[in-house]
N, C-alpha and C positions, 0 to 999 in steps of 0.2 A: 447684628441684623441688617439687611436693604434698607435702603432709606430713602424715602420719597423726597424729590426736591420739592424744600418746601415754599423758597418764594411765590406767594400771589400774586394777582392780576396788578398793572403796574395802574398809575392814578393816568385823569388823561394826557392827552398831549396831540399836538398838532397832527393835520391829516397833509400829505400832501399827494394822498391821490393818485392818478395814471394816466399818464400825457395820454396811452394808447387809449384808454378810455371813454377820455373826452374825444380822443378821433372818432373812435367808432360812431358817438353819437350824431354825426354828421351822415353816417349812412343812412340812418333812418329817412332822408329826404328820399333816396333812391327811389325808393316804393312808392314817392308819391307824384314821381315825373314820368315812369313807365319804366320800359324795355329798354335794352342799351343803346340798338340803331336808333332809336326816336332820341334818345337824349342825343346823339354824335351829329344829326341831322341839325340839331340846333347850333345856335351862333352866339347863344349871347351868353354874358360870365355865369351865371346862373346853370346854364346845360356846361360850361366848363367845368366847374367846379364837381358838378356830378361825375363827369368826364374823371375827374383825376380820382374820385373818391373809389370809380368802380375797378380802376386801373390800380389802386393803395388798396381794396378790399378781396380783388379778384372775384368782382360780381361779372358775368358773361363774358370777361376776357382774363385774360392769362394777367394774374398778379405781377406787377412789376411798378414797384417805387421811382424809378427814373421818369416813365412815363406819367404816372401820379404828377409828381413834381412839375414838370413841364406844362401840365391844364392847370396846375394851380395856380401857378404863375403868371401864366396869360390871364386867368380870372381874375385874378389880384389886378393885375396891370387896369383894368378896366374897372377897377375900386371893389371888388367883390370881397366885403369882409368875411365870408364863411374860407376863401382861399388867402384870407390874410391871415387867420387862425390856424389854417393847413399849412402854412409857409412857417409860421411860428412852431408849431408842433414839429414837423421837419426837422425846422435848424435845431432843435431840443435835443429830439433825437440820433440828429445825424441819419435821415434818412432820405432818399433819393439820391444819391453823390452827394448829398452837404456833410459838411465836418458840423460834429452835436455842439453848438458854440452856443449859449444861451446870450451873449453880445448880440449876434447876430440876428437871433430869435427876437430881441426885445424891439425893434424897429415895429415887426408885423404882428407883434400882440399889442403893442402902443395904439397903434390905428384899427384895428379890429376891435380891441376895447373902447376906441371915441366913438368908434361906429356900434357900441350899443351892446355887444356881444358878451355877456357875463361870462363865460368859460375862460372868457382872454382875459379878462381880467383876473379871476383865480388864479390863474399859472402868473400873471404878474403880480400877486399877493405875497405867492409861493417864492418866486424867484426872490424877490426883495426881503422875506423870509431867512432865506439860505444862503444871504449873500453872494448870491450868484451875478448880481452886474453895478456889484459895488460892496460901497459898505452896506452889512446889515439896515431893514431898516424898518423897524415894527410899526413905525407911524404910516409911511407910506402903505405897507401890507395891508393896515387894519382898513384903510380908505378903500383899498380896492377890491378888498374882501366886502365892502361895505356894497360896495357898489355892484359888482356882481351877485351880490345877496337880495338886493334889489331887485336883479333879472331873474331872480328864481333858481341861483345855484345854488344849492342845500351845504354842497362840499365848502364854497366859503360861507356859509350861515355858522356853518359848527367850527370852521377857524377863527370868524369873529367872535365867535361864543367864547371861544379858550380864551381871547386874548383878551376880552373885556372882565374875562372871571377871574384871569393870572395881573389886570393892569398892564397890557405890554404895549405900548404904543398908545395908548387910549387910557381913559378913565375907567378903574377898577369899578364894579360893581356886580358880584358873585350871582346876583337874583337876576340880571339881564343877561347874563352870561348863560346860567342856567336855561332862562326860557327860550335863549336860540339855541342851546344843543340840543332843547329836547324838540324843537319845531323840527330839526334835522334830525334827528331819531324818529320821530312817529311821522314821517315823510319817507321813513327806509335807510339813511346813510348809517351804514355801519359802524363806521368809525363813531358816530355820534351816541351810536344804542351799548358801546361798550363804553365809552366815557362815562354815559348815564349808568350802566351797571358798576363801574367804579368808584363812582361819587357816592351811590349807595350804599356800597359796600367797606368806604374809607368816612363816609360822613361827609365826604366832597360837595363846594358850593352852598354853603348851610343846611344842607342837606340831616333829614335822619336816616341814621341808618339802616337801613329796613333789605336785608338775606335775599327774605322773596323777592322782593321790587329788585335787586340785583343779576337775581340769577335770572328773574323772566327778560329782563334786557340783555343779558348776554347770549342768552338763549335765541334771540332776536337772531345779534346778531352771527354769533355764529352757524344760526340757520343757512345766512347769505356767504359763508364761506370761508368766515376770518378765521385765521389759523387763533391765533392768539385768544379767541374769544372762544374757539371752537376747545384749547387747552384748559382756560380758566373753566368753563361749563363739568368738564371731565374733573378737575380741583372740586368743584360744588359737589359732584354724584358722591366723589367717592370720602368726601367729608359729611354730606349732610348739612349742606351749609343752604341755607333757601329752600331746601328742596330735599324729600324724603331720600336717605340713602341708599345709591345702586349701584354698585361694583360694575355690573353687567352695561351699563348706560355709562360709567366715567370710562370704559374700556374702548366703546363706540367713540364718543369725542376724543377721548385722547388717539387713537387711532386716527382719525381723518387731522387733526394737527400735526401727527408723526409721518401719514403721507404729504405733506406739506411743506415738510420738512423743521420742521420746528422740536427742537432738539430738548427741548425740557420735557416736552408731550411724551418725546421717546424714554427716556428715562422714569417717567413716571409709568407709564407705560409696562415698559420692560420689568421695575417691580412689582407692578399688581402682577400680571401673568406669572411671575416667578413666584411669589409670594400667599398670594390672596385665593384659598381653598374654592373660594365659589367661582374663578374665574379663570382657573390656574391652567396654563400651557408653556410649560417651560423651555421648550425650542424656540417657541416665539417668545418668549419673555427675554431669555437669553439671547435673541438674537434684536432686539429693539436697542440691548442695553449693551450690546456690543455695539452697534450700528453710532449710539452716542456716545460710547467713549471713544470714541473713533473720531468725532467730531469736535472732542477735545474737550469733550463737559466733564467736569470732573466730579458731580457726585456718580454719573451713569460709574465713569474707572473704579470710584472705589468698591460700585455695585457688583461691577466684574472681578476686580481684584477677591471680592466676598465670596464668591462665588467660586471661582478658582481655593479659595483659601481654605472652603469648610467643607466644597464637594455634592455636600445636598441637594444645592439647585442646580450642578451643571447639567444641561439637556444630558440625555441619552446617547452611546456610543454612536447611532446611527446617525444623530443631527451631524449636518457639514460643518457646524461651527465646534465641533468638538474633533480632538486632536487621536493619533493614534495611543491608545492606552490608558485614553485617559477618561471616557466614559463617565460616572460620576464620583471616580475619584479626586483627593486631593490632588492638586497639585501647587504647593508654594512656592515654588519659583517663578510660575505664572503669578499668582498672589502677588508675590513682592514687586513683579516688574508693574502691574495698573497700580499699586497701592500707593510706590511709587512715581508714576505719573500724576496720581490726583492729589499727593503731597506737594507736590513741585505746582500744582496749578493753586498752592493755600489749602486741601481740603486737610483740616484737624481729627477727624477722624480716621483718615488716610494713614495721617502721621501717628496717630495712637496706636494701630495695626501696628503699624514699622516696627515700634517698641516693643509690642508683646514679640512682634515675630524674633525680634535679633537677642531679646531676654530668652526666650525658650530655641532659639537654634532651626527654627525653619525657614527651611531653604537657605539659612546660611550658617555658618559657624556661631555659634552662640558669643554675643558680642554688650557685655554689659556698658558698656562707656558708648556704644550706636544708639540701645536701650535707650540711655539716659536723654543724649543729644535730640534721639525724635521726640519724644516725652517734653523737652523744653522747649522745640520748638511748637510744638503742639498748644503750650501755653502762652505762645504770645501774642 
C-alpha cells in the first residue's frame, strides 16, 4: 500500500530569521517623512538614510541597490545608526556591489547595536551563533539576544528562550525559557507559535502534553505562512490529532507547504489524493508524488515505484505524467527503476518490493539469490 511519511513536527530550534526582513522594516519610516522630493530636499543623515531606503525599496524611483548603498554610507558617515544597520545588512548580503562578507558586516552592526538598535544586535546574536566571525559562541549570542530583547525584538526574545531552555551559553532553566517563547508567540513570531506547538505536542519545557494546545499554535503559526507549520497542521487533519479529523482541511495545508516547496507536504500530499476516497484526484496525487521523488525523497519513489508496480493508482492515459501505453496499466520496469532508487536512499520497504519482484520475475528474470540479497538487506 502508499505510505504516508510519517515523521512529525521536529522539537524547537533556533530562529535565524531574514536579513531582508529586518530591512524592510526600516521602510516603514518612509511614510512618516513624506514624498520622495521632500525627503532629497533634506541634508541631514536622517533624510539620507530614507534616501537610500527608497532607492533599496523602489519607492518613487527606480530600484537600484548601488545607489541605496551610496545614501547609506554618507548617513552612516555622519553616525546615523539606522544606515549602520543598512550597511551591515548590505555586507550580509552582498548587496549594492559589496562582496556578502559577514567580517565586513560586523564593524556596522557593532556600532549600530552600541547605538541602541536591537535588530543589530539579533543578526549579531545570530552571526556569533553560526560561527560566522569566529569561533562559535553561545555566551556572546545569549548577551546580545538579551540585549536586543530588551529593545523589543521578539525574534531574539525566542532565541533566548531556546537557549536558556537547551543551557547553551547561559543557565538552563526550561520554565524561563518557556515564558520568553511564549511572550514571542502571543506577540506573533512564528517561529515561536510552532516551538510552543512542539513542546506541546513532545511534552517540551516541562510542559503537559496537551493535542489541542498544539495544533491551535501551529495553526497560529502556519496561518502567517510557515511551510513547516503549515505541513505539520495537514499531519494533525488528516490524524485527528488535536483536532477533529478532516481529509479535506490536511489536503488545503498540505498543499500550501507543497507550494512552498517542502517536499514531505508533497508526499504526503500525493498519497492522500492517490489514496483517500473522500479526497481522491489521482493526476494530482500522482503528479505531487512524482514531483517529490524527483526531489529525491525516497518514501514519495517508492510511492511511485507503487504505483507503477500495481497500476491502480496510475492517473489516466490522458494525464501528461502518464507514458504511451501505459494508462493504468502495470508497468514493472518503471516499478523496479523508483523501487530502486528509494532502496539506494535506505527506504526498507523499497527493498522488500525488490525481493518479491526478482522472487516472482517482474520486470526481470526471476532471480532467487537477488530475492534473498534485498530481503537481507532490508533487515539491516
Amino acid at each position: 500500500m502508499l505510505r504516508i511519511f510519517a515523521r512529525g513536527m521536529q522539537r524547537r530550534g533556533l530562529s535565524y530569521g531574514s536579513t531582508s526582513w529586518l530591512s524592510n522594516r526600516l521602510s516603514k519610516k518612509l511614510s512618516q517623512f513624506g514624498a520622495f522630493d521632500q525627503v532629497k530636499k533634506a541634508a541631514d543623515d536622517k533624510a539620507m538614510v530614507l534616501l537610500g531606503m527608497c532607492y533599496a525599496m523602489g519607492r518613487d524611483v527606480e530600484k537600484c541597490d548601488v545607489t541605496a548603498a551610496e545614501w547609506f554610507k554618507k548617513s552612516a558617515a555622519k553616525g546615523n545608526a539606522e544606515s549602520k544597520l543598512a550597511m551591515g545588512l548590505w555586507a550580509l548580503e552582498g548587496r549594492g556591489n559589496m562582496k556578502a562578507d559577514p567580517i565586513a558586516a560586523k564593524p556596522y552592526l557593532e556600532e549600530a547595536s552600541a547605538a541602541g538598535l536591537g535588530d543589530a544586535s539579533a543578526i549579531l546574536g545570530i552571526l556569533w551563533l553560526e560561527g560566522k566571525l569566529g569561533k562559535k559562541d553561545e555566551a556572546a549570542a545569549a548577551e546580545l539576544f538579551r540585549k536586543a530583547s530588551d529593545k523589543g525584538n521578539w525574534l531574539a526574545t525566542y532565541n533566548l528562550g531556546v537557549l536558556i531552555a537547551e543551557g547553551r551559553g547561559i543557565s538552563a532553566s526550561p520554565s524561563k525559557g518557556y515564558e520568553l517563547i511564549r511572550k514571542s508567540a502571543v506577540a506573533g513570531l512564528a517561529d515561536a507559535q510552532y516551538a510552543l506547538a512542539a513542546a506541546y505536542n513532545f511534552g517540551g519545557m516541562k510542559l503537559k502534553r496537551d493535542a489541542k494546545k498544539s495544533h491551535e499554535w501551529m495553526l497560529k503559526a502556519a496561518k502567517q505562512g510557515k511551510a513547516s507549520a503549515q505541513y505539520n497542521v495537514g499531519v494533525q487533519f488528516a490524524n485527528g490529532e488535536g483536532v477533529e479529523k478532516n481529509l479535506k482541511e490536511a489536503v488545503l495545508w498540505y498543499t500550501r507547504a507543497a507550494e512552498q516547496g517542502l517536499v514531505e507536504s508533497m508526499c504526503n500530499l500525493g498519497t492522500l489524493l492517490l489514496s483517500a476516497d473522500e479526497v481522491k484526484n489521482e493526476s494530482e496525487g500522482f503528479r505531487w508524488s512524482l514531483q517529490a521523488a524527483q526531489k529525491d525523497f525516497d518514501m514519495a519513489k517508492f510511492n511511485v515505484g507503487y504505483c507503477y508496480h500495481t497500476g491502480e493508482l496510475l492517473p489516466l492515459a490522458s494525464s501528461p505524467y502518464s507514458r504511451p501505453g501505459l494508462g493504468t496499466d502495470k508497468n514493472a520496469e518503471e516499478a523496479m527503476r523508483w523501487y530502486k532508487e528509494a532502496a539506494g536512499k535506505g527506504q526498507k520497504l523499497a527493498m522488500l518490493q525488490l525481493a518479491a519482484m526478482y522472487r516472482k520475475g517482474e520486470g526481470v528474470p526471476a532471480d532467487e539469490e537477488m530475492a534473498k540479497e534485498w530481503e537481507s538487506k532490508a533487515q539491516k
